[in-house]
C-alpha positions as CSV (number, residue, x, y, z in Angstrom):
1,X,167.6,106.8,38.6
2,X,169.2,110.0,40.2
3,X,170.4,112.2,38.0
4,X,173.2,114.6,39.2
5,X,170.7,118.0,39.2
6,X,168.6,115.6,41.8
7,X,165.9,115.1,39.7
8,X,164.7,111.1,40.3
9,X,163.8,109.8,37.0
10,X,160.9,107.5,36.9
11,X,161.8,105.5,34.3
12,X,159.7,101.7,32.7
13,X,160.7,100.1,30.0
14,X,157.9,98.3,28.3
15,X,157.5,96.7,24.9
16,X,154.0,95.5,23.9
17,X,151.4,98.3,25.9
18,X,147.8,97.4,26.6
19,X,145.0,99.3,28.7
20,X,145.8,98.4,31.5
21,X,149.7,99.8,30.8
22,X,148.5,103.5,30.0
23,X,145.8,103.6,33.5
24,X,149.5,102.6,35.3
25,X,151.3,105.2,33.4
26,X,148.5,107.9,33.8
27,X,148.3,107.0,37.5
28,X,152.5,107.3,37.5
29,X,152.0,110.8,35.7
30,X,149.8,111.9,38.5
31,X,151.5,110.7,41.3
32,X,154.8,112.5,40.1
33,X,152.5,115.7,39.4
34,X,151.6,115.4,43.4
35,X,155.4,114.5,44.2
36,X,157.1,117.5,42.8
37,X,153.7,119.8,43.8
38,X,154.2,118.6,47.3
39,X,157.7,119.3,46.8
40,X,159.0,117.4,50.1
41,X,160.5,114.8,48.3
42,X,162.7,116.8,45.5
43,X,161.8,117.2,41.9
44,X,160.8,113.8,40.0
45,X,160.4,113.1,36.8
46,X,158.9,110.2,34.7
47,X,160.0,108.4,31.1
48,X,158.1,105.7,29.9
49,X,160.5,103.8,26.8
50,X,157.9,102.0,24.7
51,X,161.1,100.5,22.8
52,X,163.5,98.8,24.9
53,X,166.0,99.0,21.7
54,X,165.8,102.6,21.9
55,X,166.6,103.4,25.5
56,X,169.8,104.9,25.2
57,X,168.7,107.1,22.5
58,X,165.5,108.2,25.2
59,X,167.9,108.2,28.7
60,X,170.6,110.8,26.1
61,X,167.7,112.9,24.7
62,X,166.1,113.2,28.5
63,X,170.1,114.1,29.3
64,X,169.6,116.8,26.9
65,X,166.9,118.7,28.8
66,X,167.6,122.0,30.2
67,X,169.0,121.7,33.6
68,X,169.5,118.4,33.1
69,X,172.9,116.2,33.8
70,X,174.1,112.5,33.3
71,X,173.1,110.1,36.3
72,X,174.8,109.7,39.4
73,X,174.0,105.9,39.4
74,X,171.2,103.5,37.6
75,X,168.7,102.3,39.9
């Protein structure tokens, strides 16, 4: 998702987690580390919601963030 600062937001929703989950997530955290170090494709960020009843809680509390501001549109 885009959020209005231009941050993209990275953002998986997953219930159950197994090892094979946190290698993706680890590679995800890395490759957004590259992204933004690279910094030809804007700033990214990445949110992983390990309860799908709790994503709006998560997606307000990342809205929270310093600099940060409500998405332009859901991807």
């Amino acid at each position: 998702m885009k959020l209005k600062d231009g941050t993209t937001l990275l953002l998986e929703i997953k219930g159950q987690e197994d090892n094979q989950d946190r290698a993706k997530h680890d590679a995800a955290h890395r490759w957004v580390s590259a992204v933004n170090n690279w910094g030809k494709l804007g700033k990214w960020a990445l949110h992983v919601c390990r309860n799908p009843n709790l994503i709006q809680r998560e997606l307000e509390y990342i809205l929270q963030m310093p600099g940060r501001t409500e998405p332009v549109a859901e991807a």
